[in-house]
N, C-alpha and C positions, 0 to 999 in steps of 0.2 A: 410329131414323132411317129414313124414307122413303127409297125406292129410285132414286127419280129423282133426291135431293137428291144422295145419293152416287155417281152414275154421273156427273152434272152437277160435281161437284166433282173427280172424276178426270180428265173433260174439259178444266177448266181449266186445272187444272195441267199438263196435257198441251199443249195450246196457249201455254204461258207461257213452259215451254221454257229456265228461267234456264240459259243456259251456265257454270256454275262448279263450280269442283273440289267433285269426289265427298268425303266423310268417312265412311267406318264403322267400327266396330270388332268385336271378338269378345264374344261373350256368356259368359255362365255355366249351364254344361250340373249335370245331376242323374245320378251314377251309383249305380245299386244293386246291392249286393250281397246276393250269399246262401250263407249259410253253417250248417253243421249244429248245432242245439243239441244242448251235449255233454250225457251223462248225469250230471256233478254239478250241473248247471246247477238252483237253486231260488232262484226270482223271482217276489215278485207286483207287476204294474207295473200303472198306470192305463189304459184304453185310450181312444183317442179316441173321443167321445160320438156321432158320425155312425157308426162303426163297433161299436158297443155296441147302440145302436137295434135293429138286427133282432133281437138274442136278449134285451136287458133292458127293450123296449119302448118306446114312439115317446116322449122327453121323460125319458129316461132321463141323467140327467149322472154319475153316478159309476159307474162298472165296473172289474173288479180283473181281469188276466190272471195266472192263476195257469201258472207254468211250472217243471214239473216233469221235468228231462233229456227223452225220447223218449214218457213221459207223453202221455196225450192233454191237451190245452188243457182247463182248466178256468175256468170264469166265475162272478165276486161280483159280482152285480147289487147293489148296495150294501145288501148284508147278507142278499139272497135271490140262490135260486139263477135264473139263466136260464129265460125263459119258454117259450123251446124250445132241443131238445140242438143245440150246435154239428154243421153237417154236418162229412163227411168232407175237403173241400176249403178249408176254413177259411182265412179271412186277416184277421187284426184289429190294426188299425191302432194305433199305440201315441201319448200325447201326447208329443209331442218332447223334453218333459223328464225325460222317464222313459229317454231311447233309452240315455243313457250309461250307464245300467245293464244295456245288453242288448248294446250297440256296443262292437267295443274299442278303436274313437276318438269323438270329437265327430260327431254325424249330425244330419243336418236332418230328419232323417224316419224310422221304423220299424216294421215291423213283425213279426207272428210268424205263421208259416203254414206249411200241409202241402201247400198247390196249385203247390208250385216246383216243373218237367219236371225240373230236373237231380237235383234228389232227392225221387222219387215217392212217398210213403206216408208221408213224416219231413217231424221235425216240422223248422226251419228259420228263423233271423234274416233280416231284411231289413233294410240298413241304409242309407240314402242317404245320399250328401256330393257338397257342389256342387264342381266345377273348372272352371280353368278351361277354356273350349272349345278343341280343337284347329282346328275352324273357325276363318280368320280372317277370314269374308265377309260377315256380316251376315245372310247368307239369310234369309229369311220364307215363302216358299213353302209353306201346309199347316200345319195343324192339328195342335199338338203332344200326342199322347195324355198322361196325367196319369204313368205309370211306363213311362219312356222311354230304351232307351242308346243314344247313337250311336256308332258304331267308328272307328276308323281308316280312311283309305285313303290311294289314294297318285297322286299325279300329276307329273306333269313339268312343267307350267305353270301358272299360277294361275286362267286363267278355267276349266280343267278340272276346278281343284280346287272352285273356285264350284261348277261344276253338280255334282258329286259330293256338294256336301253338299246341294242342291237334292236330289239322287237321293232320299238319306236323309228328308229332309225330307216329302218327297211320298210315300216309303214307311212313315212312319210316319203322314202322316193316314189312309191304307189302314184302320189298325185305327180312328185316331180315330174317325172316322164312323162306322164300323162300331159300336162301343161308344156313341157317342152317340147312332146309332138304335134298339141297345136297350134304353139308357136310358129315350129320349122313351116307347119303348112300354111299357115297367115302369111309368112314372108316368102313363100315357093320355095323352100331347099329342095333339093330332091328327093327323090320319092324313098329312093335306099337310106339315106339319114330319117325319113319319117319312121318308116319300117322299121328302122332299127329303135328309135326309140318308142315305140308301140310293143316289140318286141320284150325291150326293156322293163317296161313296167308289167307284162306276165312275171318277168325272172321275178319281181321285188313281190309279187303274190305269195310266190313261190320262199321268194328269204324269208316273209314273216310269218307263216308257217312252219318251217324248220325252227325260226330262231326263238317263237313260242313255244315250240316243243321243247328246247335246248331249255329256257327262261324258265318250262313249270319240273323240266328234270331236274333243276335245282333253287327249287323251292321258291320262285319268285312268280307274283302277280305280274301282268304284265298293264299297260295303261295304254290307252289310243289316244297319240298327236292329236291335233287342231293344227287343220291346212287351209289358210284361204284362197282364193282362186280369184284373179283379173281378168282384165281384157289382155290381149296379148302386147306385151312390149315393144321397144325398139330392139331390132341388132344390136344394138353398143350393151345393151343391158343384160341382153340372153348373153352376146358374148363375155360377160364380166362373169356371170353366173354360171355359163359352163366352164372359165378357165381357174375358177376356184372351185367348182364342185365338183368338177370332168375329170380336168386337166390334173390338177391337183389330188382332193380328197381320193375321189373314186380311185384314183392311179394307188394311192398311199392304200386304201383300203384294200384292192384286191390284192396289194404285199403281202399284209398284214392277215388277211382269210386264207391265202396261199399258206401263210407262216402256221399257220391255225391248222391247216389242213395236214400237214407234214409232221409238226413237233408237237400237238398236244396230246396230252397221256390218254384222255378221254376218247376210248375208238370214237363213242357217238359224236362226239365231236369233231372230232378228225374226217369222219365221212361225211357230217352237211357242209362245214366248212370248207371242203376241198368241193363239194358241189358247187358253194357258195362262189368259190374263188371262179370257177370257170366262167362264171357270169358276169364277178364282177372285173375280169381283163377285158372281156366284149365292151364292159360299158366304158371303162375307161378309153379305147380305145375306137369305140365312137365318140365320143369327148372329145378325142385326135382331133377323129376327123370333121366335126362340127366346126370348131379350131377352125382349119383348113380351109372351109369352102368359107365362112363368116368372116375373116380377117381382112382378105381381099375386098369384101365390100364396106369396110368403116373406114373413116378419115385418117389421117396420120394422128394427130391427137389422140382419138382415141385407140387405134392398136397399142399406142405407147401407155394410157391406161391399162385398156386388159394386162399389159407385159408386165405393169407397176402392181395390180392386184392379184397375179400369180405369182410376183415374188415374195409380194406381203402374204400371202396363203402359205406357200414352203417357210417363211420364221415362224409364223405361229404353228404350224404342226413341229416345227423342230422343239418352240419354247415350250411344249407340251411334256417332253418327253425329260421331265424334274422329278416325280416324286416315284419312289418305288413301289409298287404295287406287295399284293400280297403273295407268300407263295404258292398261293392255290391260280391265283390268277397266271402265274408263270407259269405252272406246271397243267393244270388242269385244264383252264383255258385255251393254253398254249401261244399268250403273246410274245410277241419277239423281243428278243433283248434287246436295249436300248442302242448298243453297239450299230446291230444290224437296222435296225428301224434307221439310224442318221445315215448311216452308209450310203441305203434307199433312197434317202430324201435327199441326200449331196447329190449324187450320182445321176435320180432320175433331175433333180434342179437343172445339174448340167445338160443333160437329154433335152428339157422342158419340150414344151407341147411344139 
C-alpha cells in the first residue's frame, strides 16, 4: 500500500466522524511456560522444519529432536547427523502435534531449549496455550513480538485499565522492533528498512512512557510483559509476523490513536495520543514496505500464506468489535465507534498491504 493512500484513508475516516456506539471485545493472548526436563524424560519428537534449517540445512523437512532427561539435545537430520553441533543456547521449535508428548496438557506451540534465564544451563519445555485475555479493551497499540506474556494489573477504573494494557502493549513492541531489526539485518534488507525499524523502537520508548503516564492519571498499576528472544528466523516467518502485526494491527492501531487523538474529551489524552498516532502511521507504513521488498523473495506457496494470514488477521479484529464498552471508555478514552472502526477495517482490507 502506498503511503499517502493510507494516511488519506485515515483522514477520512476521521472527517466522517459516525457518532455511534463503540463495540469491542477481548482477544486471545498466548502464555508460555517453562519448565525442567525431568531426568526420565526419553522422547524423540519432529521438530519444525524453519527451526531444523540451520543445523539440517536450508530445504531440510524432516528432523527428529532426540531428548534424553538433562542430556544435551541431540539431532536426526532424517537419518544423518546435523550439519553443524547444536550451540550452547539452543532452542528448537517442535511441530504442534508432537507438543502432547512433551506438554502435560494440550499446547499450541512448543518447544525445547537451554536459553531460559530462569533455568540457565538446563535443558527445559516450552509450552504455550492460548486464554483468554484479562484485557477487556481491544487495544492495538504496537507490535506484538512472536513469544510474548502479558501480566496482570490493577486499576480502579476502566479507562486506566485501557491505558495499562496500552503500557504493555507498547512495552513489548520495545523488543518487537528491536528483533525485527536484527532480523532485516541477518537476511540483508536494506539498510533504510533497518533504520527504520531501529527508529521504531525509540518511538515504542517514547509510547510507554506517555501511556504510563496516561495508565497512573487514572489510577492504574501498570505491569511489564515477558518477551523472549531467538535466533533470527526465516523470511516466510518475519513475513507472517509483519503482515499480521505490520500490515494489519499496526495499520488498525494508528486509526484508532489517530481516533484518540481527535475525539477524546481528555486534552491529555488527546495530545499523547495524536503524538502517538504520528508514530504509529510510520510504523505501519514500514510494515508496507517490509511487505514489498520480502514478498518477491518467498515461494508462491508461501506469499499465498502470508495473503491467507492477513485476511485471517482483518476477521479477527472485525470479530472483536461485539461488546460495548463503557461510556467513559467512549468518551474519555476517545475510542471509535464501532461504525468507523469496520469501515477502516473493510476499506483498509480492500487497500491491503
Amino acid at each position: 500500500m502506498k503511503s499517502r493512500v493510507f494516511r488519506a484513508l485515515i483522514q477520512s475516516m476521521l472527517v466522517a466522524a459516525v457518532p455511534v456506539t463503540l463495540q469491542a471485545g477481548c482477544g486471545t493472548c498466548t502464555r508460555t511456560d517453562a519448565s525442567l526436563i525431568t531426568e526420565g524424560t526419553s522422547l524423540r519428537l519432529r521438530g519444525a522444519a524453519w527451526a531444523c534449517e540451520p543445523f539440517c540445512g536450508v530445504g531440510a523437512q524432516v528432523c527428529t529432536v532426540i531428548i534424553k532427561g538433562q542430556n544435551p539435545l541431540a539431532l536426526d537430520c532424517d537419518g544423518q547427523p546435523p550439519a553443524m553441533s547444536l550451540p550452547s543456547d539452543v532452542s528448537i521449535a517442535l511441530l504442534n502435534e508432537d507438543c502432547l508428548e512433551l506438554c502435560d496438557s494440550p499446547a499450541v506451540g512448543c518447544a525445547v531449549s537451554n536459553e531460559d534465564t530462569r533455568y540457565p544451563g538446563q535443558l527445559v519445555r516450552r509450552c504455550s496455550t492460548h486464554y483468554s485475555c484479562p484485557q477487556q479493551f481491544g487495544a492495538v497499540e504496537g507490535r506484538r513480538p512472536a513469544d510474548v506474556q502479558f501480566a496482570d494489573y490493577s486499576a480502579e477504573q476502566e479507562v486506566g485499565a485501557f491505558f495499562a494494557e496500552v503500557y504493555q502493549l507498547e512495552a513489548a513492541a520495545i523488543a518487537a522492533f528491536s528483533i525485527l531489526a536484527d532480523e532485516l539485518r541477518a537476511h540483508g534488507a536494506p539498510a533504510a528498512l533497518i533504520a527504520a525499524a531501529e527508529r521504531a523502537e525509540a518511538d515504542e520508548v517514547r509510547h510507554t512512557q506517555m501511556a504510563a503516564a496516561l495508565a497512573r492519571r487514572f489510577s492504574a498499576q501498570i505491569s511489564e510483559p515477558n518477551v523472549g528472544r531467538h535466533s533470527p528466523r526465516p523470511l516466510h516467518a518475519i513475513a507472517l509476523e509483519n503482515a499480521i502485526e505490520g500490515c494489519v494491527r499496526e495499520a488498525y492501531g494508528a486509526f484508532v490513536a489517530s481516533w484518540q487523538g481527535e475525539y477524546a474529551d481528555d486534552a491529555r489524552v488527546r495530545a499523547i495520543m495524536s503524538r502517538v498516532a504520528r508514530d504509529e502511521i510510520q510504523h505501519a507504513e514500514l510494515a508496507f514496505a517490509i511487505d514489498a521488498w520480502i514478498l518477491p523473495l518467498l515461494s508462491e506457496a508461501e506469499r499465498a500464506q502470508v495473503q491467507t494470514a492477513r485476511a485471517q488477521a482483518f476477521r479477527e479484529l472485525m470479530a472483536q468489535c461485539q461488546q460495548p464498552p463503557s461510556a467513559s471508555l467512549q468518551a474519555v478514552a476517545g475510542l471509535p465507534p464501532v461504525a468507523a472502526a469496520q469501515a477502516f477495517l473493510q476499506a483498509h482490507a480492500q487497500l491491503a498491504c
